[in-house]
C-alpha positions, 0 to 999 in steps of 0.5 A: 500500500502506498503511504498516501493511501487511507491508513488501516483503522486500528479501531479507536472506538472511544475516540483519540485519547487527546486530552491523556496525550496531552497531560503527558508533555510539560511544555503543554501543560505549563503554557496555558492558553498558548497554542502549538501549531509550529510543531514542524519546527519543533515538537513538544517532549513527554515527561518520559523524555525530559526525565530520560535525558535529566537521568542520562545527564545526573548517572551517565554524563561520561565518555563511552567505552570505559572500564567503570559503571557510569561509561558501562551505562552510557554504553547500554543506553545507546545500545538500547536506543539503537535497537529501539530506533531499529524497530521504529525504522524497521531496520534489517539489524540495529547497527544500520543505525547512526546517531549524531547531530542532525539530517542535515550532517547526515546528508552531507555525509553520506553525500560525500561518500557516494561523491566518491563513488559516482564513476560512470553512474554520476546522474543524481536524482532531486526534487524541486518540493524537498527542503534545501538540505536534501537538494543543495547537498547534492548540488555540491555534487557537480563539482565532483562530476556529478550531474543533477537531474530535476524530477519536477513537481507538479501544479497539483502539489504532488510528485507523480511517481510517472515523471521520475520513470524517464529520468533513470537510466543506467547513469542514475547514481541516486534518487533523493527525495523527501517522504513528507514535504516540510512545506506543504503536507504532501506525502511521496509514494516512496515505495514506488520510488524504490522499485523505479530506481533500482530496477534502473540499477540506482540507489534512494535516498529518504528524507524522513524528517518531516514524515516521522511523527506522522506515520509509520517509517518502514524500510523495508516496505519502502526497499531505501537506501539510506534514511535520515530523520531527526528527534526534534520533530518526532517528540525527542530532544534535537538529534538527528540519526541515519539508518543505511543497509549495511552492505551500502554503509559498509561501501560507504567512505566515511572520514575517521581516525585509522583505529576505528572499524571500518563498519557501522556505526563506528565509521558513522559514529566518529566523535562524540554526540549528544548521548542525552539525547539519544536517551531522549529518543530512545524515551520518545519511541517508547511513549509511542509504543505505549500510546500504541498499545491502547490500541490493540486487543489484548497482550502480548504484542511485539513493539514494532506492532505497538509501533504500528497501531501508534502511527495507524491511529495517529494518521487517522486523528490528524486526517480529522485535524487536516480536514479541520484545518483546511475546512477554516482556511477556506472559510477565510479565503486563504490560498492553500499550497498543496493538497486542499481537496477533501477527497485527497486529504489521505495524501498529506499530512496536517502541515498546511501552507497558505497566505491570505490575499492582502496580508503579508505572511510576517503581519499574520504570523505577529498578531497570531503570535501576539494572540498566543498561537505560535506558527512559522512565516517565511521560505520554509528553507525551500527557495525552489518550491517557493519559486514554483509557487510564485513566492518571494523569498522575503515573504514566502508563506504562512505554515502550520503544522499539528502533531496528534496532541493537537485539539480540535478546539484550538483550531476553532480558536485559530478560526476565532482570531484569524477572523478578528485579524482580518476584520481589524484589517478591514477597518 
């Protein structure tokens, strides 16, 4: 099934158990009146978390691969979080997974590493809808003889897996693409990325970041290459990690000091990161494994099946939250990027760009912020899609984005206060 089908009822007969979901994270429940929709620049943390990394700090702030109790822990804690994020990813073995700084460092990693390799398959695959990092890290490229090829979005805010079938050929080193566009909601038929490219002898490459806490990750149903995602989107503290095959990140040059095994992770793990917060996302996959277990009969269920009636029940709240949200932009005129149609809905997520025709983005973002709602205004880091869509720069657009914690009351209440804005205005 592709990911822009409808996602499996997994049976929430009492309802999302939002109010429950939100008494879990702090940052909630101390801001009051206050309103998250900029989640895609930055989700909230669950108690389990805060305390995960608070824990790391006080028992393990030491330096790994030690002979004494506190560096022993450090050790198993990223063990755990390395098999924990495996199951999240469905990763063919835990040490398929990297930890480090952000998806950005990773891209241009792995990006150098294949720049190394491109030979006569020097033909790079991006797309025009992705965030900039997984487009000008590859644009890089060229100067190592790389060749970059454009697979265009079109009007309809989609990328249609037909127009990527004419751009592989046996040059086609790599296809990098997003999952989830940052930007404008839209959910990428990845597994059909996958079957076109390496039917054509190249390999894929996924930004993850954005689709993360909105669905279920599956490498293996997706047949990737390599996968980036960050914590900070999906209810962690900032961190980023990759997940490669291992044959591929085994071929991989990768820098690093002569002593360390040429083998995942140690050759993508150099230096020190931040074990805190790889504790934290160890923490953040578990509270989705426990909201996950709410939602199947019985017991004794495995946690990558937690995992999936997390992400199933998630999808299907947020579709209502997408509907929603979209339902009120209309309401107020608002020109909506990407995916508005109801009956197309199953295909985005509830990350939504518009502007208001008359307003600048920054005017809408300030009285919104001044009214206690927080959400983004600017070029998203996409200057391509914002010229696609006939945006400046200087003003690009208005995003918001929910996460499941959000409530159908609080677009009502962004409904309330974008109509008193617009009405100020008119004045």
């Amino acid at each position: 099934m592709s990911l822009s089908a409808s996602p499996k009822s997994v049976a929430v007969r009492s309802g999302f158990p939002v109010d429950e979901v939100r008494a879990m994270f702090p940052a909630i429940e101390k801001a009051g009146d206050f309103i998250f929709l900029d989640n895609a620049g930055g989700a909230q943390v669950p108690q389990a978390v805060v305390d995960a990394v608070a824990t790391h700090l006080v028992d393990f702030n030491v330096q790994r691969m030690a002979k004494y109790q506190h560096s022993q822990g450090v050790d198993r804690n990223l063990d755990e979080a390395r098999e924990t994020v495996s199951l999240l990813v469905n990763a063919y073995r835990p040490e398929e997974i990297s930890f480090g700084l952000n998806a950005t460092s990773f891209i241009r990693l792995v990006s150098l590493g294949i720049a190394k390799m491109l030979q006569e398959r020097n033909e790079i695959v991006v797309t025009d809808m992705d965030h900039d990092a997984n487009i000008a890290t590859w644009l890089a490229l060229e100067a190592d003889g790389a060749k970059v090829v454009w697979w265009r979005m079109r009007e309809d805010g989609t990328l249609h897996v037909e127009d990527l079938k004419p751009l592989l050929n046996s040059r086609t080193r790599l296809v990098a693409c997003t999952v989830t566009a940052h930007s404008i909601g839209t959910i990428v038929d990845v597994e059909a990325v996958g079957k076109l490219a390496h039917a054509a002898g190249a390999e894929v490459f996924l930004d993850c970041v954005h689709y993360g806490p909105h669905g279920l990750i599956d490498v293996q149903a997706w047949d990737c290459d390599y996968l980036v995602c960050s914590g900070y989107k999906n209810f962690s503290p900032h961190m980023g990690f990759l997940w490669g095959r291992y044959d591929a990140l085994c071929r991989l040059p990768t820098f690093k000091e002569d002593f360390i095994p040429d083998v995942p992770p140690y050759k993508i793990e150099v230096g020190t990161f931040t074990y805190e917060n790889v504790a934290g996302m160890n923490a953040a996959v578990k509270y989705l494994e426990g909201l996950g277990r709410r939602f199947l009969p019985g017991t004794g269920h495995s946690r990558r099946e937690a995992l999936a009636a997390a992400m199933g029940a998630i999808r299907e709240y947020e579709l209502t939250l997408s509907r929603d949200m979209i339902a009120v932009l209309k309401k107020h005129g608002a020109v909506i990027y990407g995916i508005s149609d109801e009956d197309r809905l199953s295909q985005r997520v509830p990350t939504i760009c518009f502007n208001i025709p008359g307003v600048t983005p920054q005017q809408i973002a300030a009285d919104m912020g001044e009214a206690g709602i927080g959400l983004r205004d600017g070029h998203m880091f996409a200057p391509r899609l914002m010229n696609r869509l006939g945006l400046s720069m200087e003003h690009g657009a208005i995003r918001v984005s929910l996460v499941h914690y959000n409530k159908p009351e609080e677009i009502a209440r962004f409904d309330k206060v974008l109509g008193e804005i617009l009405a100020k205005r008119k004045v």
